[in-house]
SENUMAR-896917 format. One record per residue: x, y, z of N, C-alpha, C in turn; residue in three letters. Coordinates in steps of 0.001 Angstrom, whole numbers, plus 500000, padded with zeros to 6 digits. Example, Ala and Ser with C-alpha at 12.3 -4.5 7.8 and 13.67 -1.06 7.14 Angstrom:
513190494310507800512300495500507800513200496700507800ala512850497750507080513670498940507140512900500030507870ser
//
This chain:
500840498806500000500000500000500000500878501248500000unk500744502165498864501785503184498714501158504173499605unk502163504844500519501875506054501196501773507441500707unk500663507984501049500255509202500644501457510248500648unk500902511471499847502361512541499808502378513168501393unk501490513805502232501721514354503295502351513249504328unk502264511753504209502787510710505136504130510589504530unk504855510893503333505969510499502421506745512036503524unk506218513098503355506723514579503004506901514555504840unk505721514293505496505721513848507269507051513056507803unk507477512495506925508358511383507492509386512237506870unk510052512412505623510728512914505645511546514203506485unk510436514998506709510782516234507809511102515712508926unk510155514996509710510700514265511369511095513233511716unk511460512310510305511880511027509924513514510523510105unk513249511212508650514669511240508437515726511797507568unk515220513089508091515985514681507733516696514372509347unk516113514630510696516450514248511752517619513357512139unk516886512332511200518287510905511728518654511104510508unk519115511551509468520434512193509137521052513150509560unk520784514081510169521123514972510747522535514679512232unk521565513764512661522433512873513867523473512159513637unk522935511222512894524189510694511818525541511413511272unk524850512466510911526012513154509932527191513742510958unk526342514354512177527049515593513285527633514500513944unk526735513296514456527870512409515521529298512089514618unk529157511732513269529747511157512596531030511946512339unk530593513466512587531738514849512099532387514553513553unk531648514456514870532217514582515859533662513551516476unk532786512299515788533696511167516326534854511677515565unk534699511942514207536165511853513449537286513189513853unk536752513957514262537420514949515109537860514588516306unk537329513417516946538094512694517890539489512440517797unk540149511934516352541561511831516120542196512778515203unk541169513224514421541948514122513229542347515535513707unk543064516109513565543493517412513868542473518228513496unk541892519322513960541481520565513248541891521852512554unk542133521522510526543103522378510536541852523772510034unk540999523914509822540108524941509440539222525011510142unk538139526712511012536660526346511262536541527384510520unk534766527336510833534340528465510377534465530093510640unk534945530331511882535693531606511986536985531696511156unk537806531217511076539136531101510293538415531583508790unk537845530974508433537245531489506955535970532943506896unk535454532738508224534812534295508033535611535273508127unk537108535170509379538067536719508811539099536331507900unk538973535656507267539250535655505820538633535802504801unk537295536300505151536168537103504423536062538480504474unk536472538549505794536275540277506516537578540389505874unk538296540078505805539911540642505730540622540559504458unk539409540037503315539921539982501841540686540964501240unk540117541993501658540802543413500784541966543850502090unk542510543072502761544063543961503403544578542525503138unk545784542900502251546747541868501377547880541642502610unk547641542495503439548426541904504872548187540516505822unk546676540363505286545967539505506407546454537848505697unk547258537194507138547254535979506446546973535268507917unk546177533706507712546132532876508530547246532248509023unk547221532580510724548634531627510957548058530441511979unk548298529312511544547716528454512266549035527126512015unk549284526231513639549995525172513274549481524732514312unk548728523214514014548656522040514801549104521453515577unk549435521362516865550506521016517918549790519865518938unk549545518335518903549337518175520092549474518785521361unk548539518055522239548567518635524074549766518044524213unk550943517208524413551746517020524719553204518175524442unk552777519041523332553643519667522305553283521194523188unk552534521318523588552004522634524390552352522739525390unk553070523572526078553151523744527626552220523554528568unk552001522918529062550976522625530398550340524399530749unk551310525227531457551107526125531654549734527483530816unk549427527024529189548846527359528576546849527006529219unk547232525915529160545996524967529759545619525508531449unk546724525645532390546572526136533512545857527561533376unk546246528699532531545713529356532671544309530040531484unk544545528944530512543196529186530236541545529033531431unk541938528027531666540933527540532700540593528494534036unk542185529051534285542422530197535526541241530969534598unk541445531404533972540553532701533137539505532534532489unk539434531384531867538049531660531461536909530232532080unk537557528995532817536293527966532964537239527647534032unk536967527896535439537130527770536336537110526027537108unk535924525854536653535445524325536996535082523354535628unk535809523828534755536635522761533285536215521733533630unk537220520628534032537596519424534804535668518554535546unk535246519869535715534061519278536748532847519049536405unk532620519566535403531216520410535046531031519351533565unk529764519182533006529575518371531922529509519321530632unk530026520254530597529700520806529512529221522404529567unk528448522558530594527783523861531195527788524228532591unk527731525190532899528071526065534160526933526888534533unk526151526133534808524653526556535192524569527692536162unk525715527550537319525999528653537950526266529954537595unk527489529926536443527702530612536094526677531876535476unk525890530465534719524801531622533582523610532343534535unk523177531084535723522876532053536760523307533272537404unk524325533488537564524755535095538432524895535825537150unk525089535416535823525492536840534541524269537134534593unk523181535885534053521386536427533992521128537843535904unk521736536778536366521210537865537923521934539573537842unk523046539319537655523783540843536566523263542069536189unk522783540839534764522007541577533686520735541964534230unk519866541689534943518712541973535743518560542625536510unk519811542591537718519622543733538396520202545199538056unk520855545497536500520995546540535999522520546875536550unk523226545632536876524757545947536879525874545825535903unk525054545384534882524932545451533684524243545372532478unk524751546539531360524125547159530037523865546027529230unk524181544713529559524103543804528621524632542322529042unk523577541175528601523840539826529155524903538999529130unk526267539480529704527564538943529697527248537401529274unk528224536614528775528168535663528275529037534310529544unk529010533494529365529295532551531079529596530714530025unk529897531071528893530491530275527923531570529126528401unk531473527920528628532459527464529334533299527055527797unk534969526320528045535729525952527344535086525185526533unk534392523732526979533812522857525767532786524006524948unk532074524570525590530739525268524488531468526369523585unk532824526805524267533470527749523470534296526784522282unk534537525547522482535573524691521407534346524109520461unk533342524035520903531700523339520311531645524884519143unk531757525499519448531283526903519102532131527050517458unk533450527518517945534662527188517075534888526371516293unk534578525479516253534657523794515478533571523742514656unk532486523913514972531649523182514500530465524593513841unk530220525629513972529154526580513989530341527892513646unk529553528826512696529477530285512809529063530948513885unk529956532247514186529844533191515172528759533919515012unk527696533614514695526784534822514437525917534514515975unk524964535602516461523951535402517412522475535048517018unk522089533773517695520446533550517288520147532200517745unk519106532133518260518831531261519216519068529923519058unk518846529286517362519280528536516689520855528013516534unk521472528810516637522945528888516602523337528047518344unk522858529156519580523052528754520265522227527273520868unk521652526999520176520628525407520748521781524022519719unk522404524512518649523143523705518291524355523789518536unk525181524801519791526485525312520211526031523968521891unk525093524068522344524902523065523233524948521573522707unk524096521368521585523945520140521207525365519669520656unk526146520394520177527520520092520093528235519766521667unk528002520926521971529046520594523418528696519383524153unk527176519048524114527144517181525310527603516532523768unk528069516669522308528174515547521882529675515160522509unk530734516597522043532071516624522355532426516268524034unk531400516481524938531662516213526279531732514735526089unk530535513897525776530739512676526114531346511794525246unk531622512109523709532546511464522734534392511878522557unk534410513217523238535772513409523327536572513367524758unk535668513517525580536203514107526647537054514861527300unk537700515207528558538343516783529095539271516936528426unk540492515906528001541660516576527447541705516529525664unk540806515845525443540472516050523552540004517297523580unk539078517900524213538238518810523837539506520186523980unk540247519917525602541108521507525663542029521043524559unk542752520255523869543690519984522937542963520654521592unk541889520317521566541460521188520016540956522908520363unk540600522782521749540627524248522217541664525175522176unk542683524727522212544560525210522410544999525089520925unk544326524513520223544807524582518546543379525927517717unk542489526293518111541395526551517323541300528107517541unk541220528217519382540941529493519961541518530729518904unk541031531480518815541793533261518173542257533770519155unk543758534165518614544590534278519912545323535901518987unk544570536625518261545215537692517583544827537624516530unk545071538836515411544475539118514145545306537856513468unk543984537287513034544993536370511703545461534739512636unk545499535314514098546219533807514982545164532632515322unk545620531762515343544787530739515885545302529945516165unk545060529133516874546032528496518290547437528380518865unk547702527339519985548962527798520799550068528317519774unk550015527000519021551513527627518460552009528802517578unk550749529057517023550776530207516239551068531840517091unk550091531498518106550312532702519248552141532699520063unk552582531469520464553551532036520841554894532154520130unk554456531769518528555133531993517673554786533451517412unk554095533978517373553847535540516801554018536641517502unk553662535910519133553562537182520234555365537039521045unk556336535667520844556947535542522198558290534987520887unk557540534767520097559068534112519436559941532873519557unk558698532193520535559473530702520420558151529527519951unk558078528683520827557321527245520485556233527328521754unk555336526865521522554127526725522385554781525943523172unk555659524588523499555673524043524071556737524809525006unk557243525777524860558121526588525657557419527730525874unk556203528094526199555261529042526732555651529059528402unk556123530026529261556220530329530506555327530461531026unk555065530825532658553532530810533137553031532509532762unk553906533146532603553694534917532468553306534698531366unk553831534045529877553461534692528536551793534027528942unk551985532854528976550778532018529207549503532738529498unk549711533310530957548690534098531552548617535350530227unk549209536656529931549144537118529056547674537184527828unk548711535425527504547754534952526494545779534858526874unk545881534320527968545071533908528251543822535601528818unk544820536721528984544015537762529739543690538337527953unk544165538163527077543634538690525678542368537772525154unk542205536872525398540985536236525074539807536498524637unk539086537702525773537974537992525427537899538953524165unk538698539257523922539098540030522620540130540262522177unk540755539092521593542031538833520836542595540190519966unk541297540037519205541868541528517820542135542446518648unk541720543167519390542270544835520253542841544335521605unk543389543366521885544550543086522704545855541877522510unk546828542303523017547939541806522161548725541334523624unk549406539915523480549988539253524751551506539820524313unk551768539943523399553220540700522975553478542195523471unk552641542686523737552751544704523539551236544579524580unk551565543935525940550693544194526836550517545277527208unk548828546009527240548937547380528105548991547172529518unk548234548054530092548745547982531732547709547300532093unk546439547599531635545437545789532193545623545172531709unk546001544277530463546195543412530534547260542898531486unk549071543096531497549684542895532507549034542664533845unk547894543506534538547877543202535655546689542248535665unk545711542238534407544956540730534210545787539499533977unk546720539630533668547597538187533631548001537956535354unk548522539077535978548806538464537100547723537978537833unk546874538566537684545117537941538430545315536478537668unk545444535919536793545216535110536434546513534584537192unk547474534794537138548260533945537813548541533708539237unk547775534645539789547226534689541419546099533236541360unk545127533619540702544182532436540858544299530825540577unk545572530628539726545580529662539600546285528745540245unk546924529912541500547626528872542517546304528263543668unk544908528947543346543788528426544158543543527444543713unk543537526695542361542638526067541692543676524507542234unk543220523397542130543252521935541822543391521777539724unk544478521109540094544270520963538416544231519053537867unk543874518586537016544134517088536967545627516762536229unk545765515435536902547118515403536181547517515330534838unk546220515259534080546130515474532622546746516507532208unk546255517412532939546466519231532431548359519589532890unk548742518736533825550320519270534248550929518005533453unk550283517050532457551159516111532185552110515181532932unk551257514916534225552276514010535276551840512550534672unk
//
């Protein structure tokens, strides 16, 4: 008995448009499990923005976590995901006190409480644009990468992907550009540095620190003698 067009057209939409969909993303995810990440989609949007300055070139080199200084990893986490290591993916706390923030008018606007996986989910896999859509598949990425990659896959492609300066993208490129040597010879000062330019790579520079940043790196390097780290992250 042949099925009607709205039961053909029904299935197709919640059928299996769906479970291809799943298919396809688990399938991108697992294989990013071993393969390096040498392109995302930010890398190619400011190489969209940046077509017409014949200056702008991508610097990007692939470095295993072993190839990276520990110290890089210490203070990303000092600075931007506090409880990395603990948390499945999201920081419920977190987005609680920015929403409480933004509400009680201590701030002009809903700070963002982004942990490392949703920021490497973000990077990898999705465009930077804002919309609700964007962000419902920046989650659905992050529990895939939480539970198919886990803590030290995910900061290893985080430490290769992040924008770390106009044109930079990950460790090695940054402490090749800002310090002049090898990621895996990153100190805890450049490190921190690196890590206090983050929230806005393009108008801050870990090479030609101003005076907050300098004294945001030392905050960062104050805090991270509070923190517990796993022995993953110091390579013991």
């Amino acid at each position: 008995m042949k099925k009607s067009l709205k039961t053909r057209i029904l299935l197709f939409f919640f059928v299996k448009l769906p479970l291809a969909f799943v298919l396809l993303t688990v399938s991108w995810v697992f294989a990013y499990k071993w393969l390096p990440v040498y392109v995302t989609p930010l890398m190619i949007q400011r190489s969209i923005e940046n077509r017409k300055d014949s200056t702008y070139t991508t610097k990007k080199t692939w470095k295993p976590y072993t190839e990276i200084s520990p110290e890089l990893a210490k203070a990303v986490i000092a600075s931007e995901d506090n409880l990395f290591n603990k948390h499945n993916g999201f920081d419920f706390k977190a987005i609680q006190d920015a929403r409480k923030e933004y509400e009680s008018g201590k701030r002009k606007y809903l700070r963002g409480a982004s942990t490392i996986s949703q920021q490497t989910a973000k990077n990898v896999f999705l465009l930077p644009h804002r919309s609700y859509l964007r962000k419902g598949l920046e989650a659905y990425f992050t529990v895939l990468i939480e539970k198919i990659w886990g803590k030290e896959r995910i900061m290893e492609v985080y430490l290769n992907v992040i924008e770390m300066g106009p044109g930079i993208f990950g460790a090695e490129a940054a402490a090749q550009a800002h310090f002049g040597h090898e990621a895996a010879k990153l100190t805890n000062r450049e490190a921190c540095l690196i890590a206090a330019c983050l929230p806005n790579p393009i108008k801050r520079s870990a090479g030609h620190p101003s005076s907050y940043i300098s004294k945001r790196a030392g905050d960062i390097a104050a805090l991270e003698k509070k923190l517990a780290y796993p022995d993953w992250v110091l390579r013991k």
